[in-house]
C-alpha positions in Angstrom: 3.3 -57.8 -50.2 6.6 -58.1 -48.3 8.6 -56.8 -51.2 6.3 -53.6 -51.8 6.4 -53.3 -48.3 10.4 -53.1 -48.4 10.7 -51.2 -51.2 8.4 -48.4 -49.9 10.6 -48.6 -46.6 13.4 -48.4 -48.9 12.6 -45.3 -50.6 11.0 -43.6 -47.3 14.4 -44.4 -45.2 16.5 -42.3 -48.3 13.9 -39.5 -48.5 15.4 -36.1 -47.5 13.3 -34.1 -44.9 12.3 -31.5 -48.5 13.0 -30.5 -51.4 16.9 -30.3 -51.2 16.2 -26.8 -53.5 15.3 -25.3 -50.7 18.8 -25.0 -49.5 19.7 -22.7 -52.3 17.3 -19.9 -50.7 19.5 -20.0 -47.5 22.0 -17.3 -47.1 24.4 -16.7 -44.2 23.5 -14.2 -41.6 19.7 -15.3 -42.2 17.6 -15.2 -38.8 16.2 -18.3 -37.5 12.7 -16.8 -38.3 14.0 -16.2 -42.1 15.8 -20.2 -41.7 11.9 -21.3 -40.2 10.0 -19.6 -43.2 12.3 -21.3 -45.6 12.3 -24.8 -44.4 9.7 -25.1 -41.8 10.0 -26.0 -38.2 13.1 -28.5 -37.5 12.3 -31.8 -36.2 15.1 -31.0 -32.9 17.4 -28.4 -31.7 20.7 -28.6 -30.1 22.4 -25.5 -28.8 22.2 -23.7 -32.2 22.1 -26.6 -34.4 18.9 -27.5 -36.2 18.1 -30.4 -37.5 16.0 -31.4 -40.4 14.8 -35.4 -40.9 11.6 -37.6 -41.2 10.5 -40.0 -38.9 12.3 -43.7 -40.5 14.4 -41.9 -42.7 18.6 -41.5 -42.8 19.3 -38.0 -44.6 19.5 -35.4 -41.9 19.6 -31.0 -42.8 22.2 -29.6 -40.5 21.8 -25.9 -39.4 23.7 -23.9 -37.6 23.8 -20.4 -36.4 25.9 -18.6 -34.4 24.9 -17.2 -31.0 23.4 -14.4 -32.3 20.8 -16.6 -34.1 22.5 -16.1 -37.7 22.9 -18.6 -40.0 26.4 -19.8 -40.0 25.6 -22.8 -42.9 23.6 -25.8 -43.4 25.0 -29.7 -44.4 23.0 -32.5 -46.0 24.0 -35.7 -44.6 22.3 -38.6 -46.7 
């Protein structure tokens, strides 16, 4: 049990937030609503950076717009 146990942390703690092919439908100059639609609500904000995880997981979605609320670009930290 402790090795399943592990090994399912394991492959939680590398799981990205969704399905990375979602980042191909993001375009600059998309609104945050358009951003929202596409990927769902982001697990925090900062300023105008959103960002995309799961709880006990590493790979973090970056998103950031600019101050009008347009998407600048996105960055997938695993």
């Amino acid at each position: 049990p402790g090795i399943v146990g592990l090994g399912l942390l394991s492959w939680q703690f590398n799981r990205p937030p969704f399905d990375l092919a979602k980042l191909q439908r993001l375009h600059p100059g998309m609104t945050t609503r358009q951003v929202r639609e596409v990927l769902g609500e982001p697990h925090r904000i900062d300023g105008v950076v959103w960002h995309y995880t799961r709880p006990i997981a590493w790979p973090i979605v970056h998103v950031t717009f600019n101050e009008d609320g347009r998407l600048l670009r996105h960055e997938y930290d695993d």
